[in-house]
Structures are given as C-alpha cells and as structure tokens.
C-alpha positions in Angstrom: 37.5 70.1 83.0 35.4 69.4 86.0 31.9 69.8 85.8 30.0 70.9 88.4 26.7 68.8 89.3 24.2 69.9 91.9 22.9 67.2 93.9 19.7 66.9 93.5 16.8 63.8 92.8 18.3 61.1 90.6 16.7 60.6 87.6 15.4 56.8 87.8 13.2 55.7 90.3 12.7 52.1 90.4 9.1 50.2 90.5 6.6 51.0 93.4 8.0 54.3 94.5 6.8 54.9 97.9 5.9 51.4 99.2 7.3 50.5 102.4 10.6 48.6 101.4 10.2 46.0 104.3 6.8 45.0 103.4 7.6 44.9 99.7 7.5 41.5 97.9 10.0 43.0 95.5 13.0 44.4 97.8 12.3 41.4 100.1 13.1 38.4 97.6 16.4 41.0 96.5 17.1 40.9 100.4 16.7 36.8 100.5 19.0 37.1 97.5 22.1 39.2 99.1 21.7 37.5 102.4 22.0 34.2 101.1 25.0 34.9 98.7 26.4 36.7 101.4 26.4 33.7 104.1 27.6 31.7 101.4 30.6 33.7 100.9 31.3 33.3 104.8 30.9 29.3 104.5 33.1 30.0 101.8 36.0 32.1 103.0 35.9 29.0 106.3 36.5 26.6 103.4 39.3 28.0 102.0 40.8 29.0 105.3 40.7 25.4 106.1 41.3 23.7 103.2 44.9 26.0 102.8 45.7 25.4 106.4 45.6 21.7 105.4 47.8 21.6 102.5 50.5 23.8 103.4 52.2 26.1 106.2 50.0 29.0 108.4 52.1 31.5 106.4 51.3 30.1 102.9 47.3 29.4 104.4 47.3 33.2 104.6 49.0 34.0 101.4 46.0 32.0 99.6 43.6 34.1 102.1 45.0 37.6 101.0 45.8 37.1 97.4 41.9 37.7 96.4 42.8 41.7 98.1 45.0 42.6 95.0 42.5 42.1 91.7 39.5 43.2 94.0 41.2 46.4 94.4 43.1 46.7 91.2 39.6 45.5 89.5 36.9 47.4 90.8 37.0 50.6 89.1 36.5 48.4 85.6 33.5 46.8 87.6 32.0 49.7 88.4 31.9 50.6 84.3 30.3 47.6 83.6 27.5 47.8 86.0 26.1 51.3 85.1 26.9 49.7 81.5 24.9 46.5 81.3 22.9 46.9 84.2 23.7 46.4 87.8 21.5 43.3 88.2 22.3 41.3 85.1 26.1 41.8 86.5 25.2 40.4 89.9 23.2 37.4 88.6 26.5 37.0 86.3 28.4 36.8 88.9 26.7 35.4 91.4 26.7 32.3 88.6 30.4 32.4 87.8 30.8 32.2 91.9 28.4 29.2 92.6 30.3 26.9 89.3 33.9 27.7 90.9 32.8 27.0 94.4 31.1 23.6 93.4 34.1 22.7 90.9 36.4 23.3 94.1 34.0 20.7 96.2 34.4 18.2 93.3 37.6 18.8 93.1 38.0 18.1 96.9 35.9 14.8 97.3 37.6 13.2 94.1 41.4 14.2 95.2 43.5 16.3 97.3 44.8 19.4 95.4 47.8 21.9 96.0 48.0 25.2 96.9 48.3 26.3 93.9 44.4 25.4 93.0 43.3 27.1 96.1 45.4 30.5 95.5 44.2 30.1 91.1 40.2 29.9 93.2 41.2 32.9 95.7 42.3 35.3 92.4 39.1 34.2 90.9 37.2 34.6 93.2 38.9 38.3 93.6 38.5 39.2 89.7 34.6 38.4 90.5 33.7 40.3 93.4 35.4 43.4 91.5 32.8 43.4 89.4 30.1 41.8 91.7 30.2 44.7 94.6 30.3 48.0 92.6 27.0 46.2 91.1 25.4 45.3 94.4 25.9 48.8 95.1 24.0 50.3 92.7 20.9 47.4 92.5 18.9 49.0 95.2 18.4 52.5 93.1 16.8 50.1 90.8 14.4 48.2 92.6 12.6 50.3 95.2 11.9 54.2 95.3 14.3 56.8 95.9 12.4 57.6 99.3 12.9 53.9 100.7 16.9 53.7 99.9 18.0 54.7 103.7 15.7 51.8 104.7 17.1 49.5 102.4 20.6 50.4 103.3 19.3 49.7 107.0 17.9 46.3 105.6 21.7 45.8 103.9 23.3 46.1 106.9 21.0 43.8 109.0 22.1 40.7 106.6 25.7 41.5 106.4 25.6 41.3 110.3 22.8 37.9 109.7 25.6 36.5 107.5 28.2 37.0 109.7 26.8 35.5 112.7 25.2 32.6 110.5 27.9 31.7 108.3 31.1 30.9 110.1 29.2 28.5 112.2 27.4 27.3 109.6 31.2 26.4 107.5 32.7 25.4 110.9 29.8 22.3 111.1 30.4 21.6 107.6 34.0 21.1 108.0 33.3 19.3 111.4 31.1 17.0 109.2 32.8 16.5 105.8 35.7 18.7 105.4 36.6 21.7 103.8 34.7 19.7 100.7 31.2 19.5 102.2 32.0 23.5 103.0 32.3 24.3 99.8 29.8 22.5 98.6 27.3 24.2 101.4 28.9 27.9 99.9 27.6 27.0 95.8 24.4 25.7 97.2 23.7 29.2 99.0 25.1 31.5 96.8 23.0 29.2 94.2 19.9 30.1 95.8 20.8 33.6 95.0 20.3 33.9 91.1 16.7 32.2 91.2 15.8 35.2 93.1 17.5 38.0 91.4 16.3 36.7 87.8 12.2 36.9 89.6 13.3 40.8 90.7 11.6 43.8 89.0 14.0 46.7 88.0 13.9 49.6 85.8 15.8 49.6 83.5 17.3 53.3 82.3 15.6 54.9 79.3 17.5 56.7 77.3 16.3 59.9 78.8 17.5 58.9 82.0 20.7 58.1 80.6 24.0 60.4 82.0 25.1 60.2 78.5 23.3 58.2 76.3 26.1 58.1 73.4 27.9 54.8 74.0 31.9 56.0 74.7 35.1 53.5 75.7 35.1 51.8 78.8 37.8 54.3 79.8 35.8 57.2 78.7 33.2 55.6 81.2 35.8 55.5 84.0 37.3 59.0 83.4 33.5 60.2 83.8 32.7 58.5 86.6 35.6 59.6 88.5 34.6 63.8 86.9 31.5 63.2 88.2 32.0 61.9 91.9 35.0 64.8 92.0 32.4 67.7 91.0 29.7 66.8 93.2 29.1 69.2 95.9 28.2 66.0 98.5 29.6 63.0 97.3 33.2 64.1 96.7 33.5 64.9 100.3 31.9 61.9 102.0 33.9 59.6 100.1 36.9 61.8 101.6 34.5 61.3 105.1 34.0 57.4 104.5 38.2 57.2 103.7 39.5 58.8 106.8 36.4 56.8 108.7 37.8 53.3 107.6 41.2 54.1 107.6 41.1 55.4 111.6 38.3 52.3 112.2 39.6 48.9 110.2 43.3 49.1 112.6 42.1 48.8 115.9 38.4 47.4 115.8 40.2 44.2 113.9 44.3 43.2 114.5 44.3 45.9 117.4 41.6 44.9 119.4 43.4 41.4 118.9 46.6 42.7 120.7 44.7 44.8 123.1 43.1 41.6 124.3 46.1 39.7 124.7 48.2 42.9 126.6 44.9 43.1 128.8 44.8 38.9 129.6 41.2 39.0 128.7 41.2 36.1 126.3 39.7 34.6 123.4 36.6 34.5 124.8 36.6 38.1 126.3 37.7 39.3 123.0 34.6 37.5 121.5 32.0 39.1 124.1 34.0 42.4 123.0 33.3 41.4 119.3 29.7 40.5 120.1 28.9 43.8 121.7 30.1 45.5 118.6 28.0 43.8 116.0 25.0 44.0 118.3 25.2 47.3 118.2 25.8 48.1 114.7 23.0 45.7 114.3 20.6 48.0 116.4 21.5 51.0 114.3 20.9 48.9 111.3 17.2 48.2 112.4 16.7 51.5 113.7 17.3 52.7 109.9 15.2 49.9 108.6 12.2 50.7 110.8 12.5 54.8 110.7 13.2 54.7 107.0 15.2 58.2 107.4 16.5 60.2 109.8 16.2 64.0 109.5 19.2 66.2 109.3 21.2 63.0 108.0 24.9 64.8 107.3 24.8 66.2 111.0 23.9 63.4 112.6 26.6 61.2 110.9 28.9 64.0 111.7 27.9 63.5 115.5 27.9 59.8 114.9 31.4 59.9 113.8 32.9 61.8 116.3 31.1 60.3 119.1 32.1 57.2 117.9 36.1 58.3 117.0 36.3 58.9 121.0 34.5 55.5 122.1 38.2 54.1 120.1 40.1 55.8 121.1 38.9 55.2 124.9 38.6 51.2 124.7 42.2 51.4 125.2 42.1 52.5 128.4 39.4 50.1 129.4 40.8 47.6 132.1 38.1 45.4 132.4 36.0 43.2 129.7 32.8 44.3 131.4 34.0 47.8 130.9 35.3 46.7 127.4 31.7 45.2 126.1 29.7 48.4 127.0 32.3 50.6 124.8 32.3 48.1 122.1 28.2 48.4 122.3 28.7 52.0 121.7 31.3 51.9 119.5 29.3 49.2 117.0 26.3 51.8 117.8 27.5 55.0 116.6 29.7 53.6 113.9 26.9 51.3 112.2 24.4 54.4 112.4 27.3 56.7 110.9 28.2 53.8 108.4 24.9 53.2 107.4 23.9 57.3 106.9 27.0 57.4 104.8 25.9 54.6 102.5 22.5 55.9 102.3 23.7 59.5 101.2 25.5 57.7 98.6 22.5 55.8 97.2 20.2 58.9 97.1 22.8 61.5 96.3 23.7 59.9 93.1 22.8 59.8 90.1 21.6 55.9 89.2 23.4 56.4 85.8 26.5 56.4 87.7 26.2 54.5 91.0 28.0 51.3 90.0 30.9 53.4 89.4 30.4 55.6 92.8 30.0 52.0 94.6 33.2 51.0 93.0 35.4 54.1 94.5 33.8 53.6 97.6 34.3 50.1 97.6 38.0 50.8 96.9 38.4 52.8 99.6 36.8 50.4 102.3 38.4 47.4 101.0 41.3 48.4 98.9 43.3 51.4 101.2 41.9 51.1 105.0 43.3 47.3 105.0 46.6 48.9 104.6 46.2 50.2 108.0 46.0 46.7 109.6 49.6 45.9 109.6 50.8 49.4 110.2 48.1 49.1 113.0 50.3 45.9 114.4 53.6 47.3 114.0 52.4 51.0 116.0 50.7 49.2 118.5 54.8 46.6 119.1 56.1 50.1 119.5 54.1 52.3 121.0 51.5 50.6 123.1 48.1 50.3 122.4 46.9 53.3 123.9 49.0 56.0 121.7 47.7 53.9 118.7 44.0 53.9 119.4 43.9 57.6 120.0 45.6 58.3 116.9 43.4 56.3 115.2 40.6 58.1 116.6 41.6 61.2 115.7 42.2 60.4 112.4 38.3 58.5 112.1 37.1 62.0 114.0 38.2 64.1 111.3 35.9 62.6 108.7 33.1 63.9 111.4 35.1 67.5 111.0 35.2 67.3 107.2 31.6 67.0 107.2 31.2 69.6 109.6 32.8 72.0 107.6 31.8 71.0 104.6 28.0 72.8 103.8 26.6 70.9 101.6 27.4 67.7 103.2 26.3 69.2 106.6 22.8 70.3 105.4 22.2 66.7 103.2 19.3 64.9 103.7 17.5 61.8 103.1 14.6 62.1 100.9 10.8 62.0 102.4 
C-alpha cells in the first residue's frame, strides 16, 4: 500500500538555522571538504586513464574506465539505506577513508613495480562499490549541517565546486603525470581526498532523535529500501521531479557529451573549438550556480525550473544547426545557463522537499537515475547521430529533456513548490 505523504517542512533542521550558509564556519569547512575530495577524484579518474592506457590496448583502457558504472548503479540503492541508517556523515568520512588507502596503495604499488590490468580494473570496481555508498550520503549531509532555509544556497555552493573541481583537477593530474607518472597522480588524488576526512570529522551535524525518526523501530535493510522507495513514490512533489530529473538527463547526457563530440568533428571546428564550446557551457552553469549561492532562493522555484528546462531543451536542440563556433559558444553559454539553474532548482527541491530521515535513500534514486540510466543514452546517442545526422538527434533529444519542463507543468504540486524563506 502506498502511503500518501504531504510535503511539508522536514523534521530535522541542522545546527544554526538561519545563518547565511556562505558566511558559516560550519557549511564552509563541509564545502573545503567536498571540493577537495571531489578534485581528487578528477586527479584520480586522469591516473587511471593513464595508467590503463599504458598497460594495455585503448579498448581494454576504457573497459577499466567503465567497469566502476556497473556496482555504482547496481550499489546505490543499498547505499542510500545505510546513510539515513548510520548517518550520512559518518558514511562519507568512511568512505572518503576507504578511497584515500586504495588510491595511495595504487601509488605504491606504481613506484615499486609495474602492475596489469587486472589491478587497475580490481581498483576501478572498488572504487565503484565505494561511491555507491559515498554519493547517496553526500546527498543527504547538507540537511544535517545548515538550516532548512539555507539548502538552495548550499546546493548553489555544491554546484560551484563540482564545476571548481572540474576545471582544477584534470590539469592538476595532467602535471602530475607530466612530472612522475600516473604514480605521482595517484598519489596527488589520496593526498586531496585525505584532506577531506580532517574536515568532515571537525563538522557539526544533528544527529536524528528518535522523535525525528521516519520510523524509529529498527527494520531489515530491505524493509528500509522498500520504504524508501513507498515513500519517494507517494509524495506529491518528489515522485514527479525525479520523473522531471530522468527525462532531463536522459535528453541532456547524449548530445552535450559523445554528440557534441561528433557535431564538432561533422562541423570541422576542432578540438579546440569543441573546448571553447565546453568552456562556454560550464561557465554558464557556473553563473547559475552563484546566482543560487548569492540569492539563497528563488521564488516560484517549480515554474521557473519548468521555464529553465524548456528554454534550455530548445538551446539543444538548436546547437545543431549552429554553423559557426562563435555561434556555437553563445548557445552553449545559454545552454550551461538554463540547464545549471534548472539542475540546481531540481536538486534543491529535493533537499527541502524531503524528509531528512529519508534523503540518503532519495539521493540514491536520484543518483541512479543521473548516473545509472541517462549514460545509456550515450551510445545510443553515437549510433542515432551515424544514421541520422546530428540534427534529427539533437532535436529528439530536446524534446525528450523538454518534457520534464511539461511534466512539471502539469503537475500541481510540483508547479506551485517552493524554496523555503
């Protein structure tokens, strides 16, 4: 039986409710934390990349880069359990720790001999079976650690180091290989995710009390799950944005990564016009990430995503049609603009429309969505566009990122959601 749960206030607010989160010493020092594990895990993903490439074919190199997909996504649901079990932070300063000792045994590893394949592809699983449980419980962490009313400026402050570690952490593995090899890159990814756990361990949370507690009779893990997954599918808001944040990754992952690959090369505007193309994108999901963190909240939050989302379903589908890079760079601005403001509304309805009992596990179907099903769409992406053309593909893609705008649209309660005062 579903049960149907009115969204409403969750019922754990974390320490310093109403403090700006940017100025807080608190969220700050959790911020250094995620940014810095986060840049790690791009010097990281450069180590590996090389260190395959060297031992073995490109095809194999990208076997070992892939295989971490499968017990992420098979994983993460179980994750998800565990962090509204023990406590989302506890879970990310476990895992965080588990991270750091396999990157650094990697390193050793590296400087004292030359390993197979094999090794690399046993580190890549691992390192899959960890973030499972890692990212459902950085999900839920910020419900704990500032007030509900500052959770759409965190998720603004989330996405500004995602973008930070992006831009900061493939040159930073690039000059560690350039100086010591894929060893001295590993070795540079423990050190940073290292500096995470010091400052997660020195972060207040709130714990749940029992009266906050969904259900504070201890059940089976799978009785945990099945909840979890009743809960999300009777709520009035959240079961239809994570149909909205679906449809949005699934039209948005094919053509913004493997298509705007092929469009580049169809269009003769090189690696380096695809990288001013790329550019353009983050910078503008970076602006919409600071305009969250500075504003805090925007009123009338499930309309303006909606807008967002369409808006930015027919910038796709035109940067097909785009003959020039020029041209190119000032939709990829507005496409990084309206889908890192839709993106990062989404993600902030999700913190502050659930529950904090249950977030790790709402993190963890979310998480399954973006990084378990809309992957699938690369390839299919690749095999539409050899048939097709690019232009027939990115319009379909579109559409099908336009309908989450539709769906919530249509959907009442998810049109009239807000972000808390």
């Amino acid at each position: 039986m579903t049960a149907t749960v009115v969204p409403g206030p969750a019922r754990a607010t974390a320490p310093a409710p109403g403090k700006a989160a940017h100025r807080d010493g608190n969220v700050l020092r959790w911020l250094g934390a995620y940014t810095s594990s986060m840049i790690g895990d791009n010097v990281y993903y450069i180590a590996l990349s090389w260190a395959a490439v060297q031992a073995g074919s490109p095809s194999q190199a990208g076997l070992v880069m892939s295989v971490s997909a499968v017990p992420r996504a098979l994983l993460m649901l179980g994750g998800g359990v565990l962090a509204d079990r023990f406590g989302p932070r506890r879970v990310v300063i476990g895992s965080d720790a588990v991270r750091c000792a396999t990157v650094l045994a990697v390193a050793a590893l590296l400087f004292a001999t030359s390993p197979g394949l094999w090794l690399l592809g046993l580190v890549a699983v691992l390192f899959g079976v960890v973030d499972a449980v890692f990212m459902p419980a950085v999900g839920a962490l910020p419900a704990r650690v500032t007030g509900r009313d500052q959770l759409a400026r965190v998720q603004g402050m989330r996405g500004l180091a995602i973008r930070s570690a992006s831009v900061l952490g493939a040159p930073l593995g690039g000059l560690a290989v350039a100086l010591g090899g894929a060893a001295t890159a590993f070795a540079l990814a423990g050190l940073l995710i290292a500096v995470s756990v010091p400052l997660l361990i020195s972060v207040r949370v709130r714990e749940l009390t029992p009266g906050d507690e969904a259900d504070p009779v201890r059940h089976t893990a799978w009785h945990d799950l099945r909840d979890g997954l009743r809960y999300i599918r009777g709520h009035r808001v959240l079961a239809p944005l994570v149909a909205v944040i679906a449809v949005g990754d699934l039209g948005f992952v094919g053509p913004l990564n493997v298509g705007l690959t092929l469009l580049a090369d169809r269009r003769g505007w090189g690696a380096s016009g695809m990288g001013w193309v790329i550019a353009a994108f983050g910078t503008g999901a970076g602006a919409a990430a600071l305009l969250l963190t500075l504003r805090g909240r925007l009123p009338r939050a499930g309309i303006v995503a909606a807008v967002a989302i369409m808006g930015g379903s027919v910038a796709i589908g035109s940067l097909a049609f785009v003959p020039g890079v020029a041209g190119a760079v000032g939709v990829a601005l507005l496409v990084g603009l309206l889908a890192g403001l839709s993106g990062a509304l989404c993600g902030a309805l999700v913190q502050t429309q659930s529950d904090p009992a249950y977030l790790g596990r709402v993190s963890a179907v979310t998480g399954i969505v973006s990084l378990g099903l809309a992957p699938l769409s690369m390839p299919l992406t690749a095999a539409a566009i050899g048939w097709w053309g690019t232009g027939p593909v990115f319009v379909t893609s579109a559409a099908v990122c336009g309908l989450g705008g539709v769906v919530t649209l249509c959907v009442r309660d998810l049109r009239r959601a807000e972000l808390p005062r």
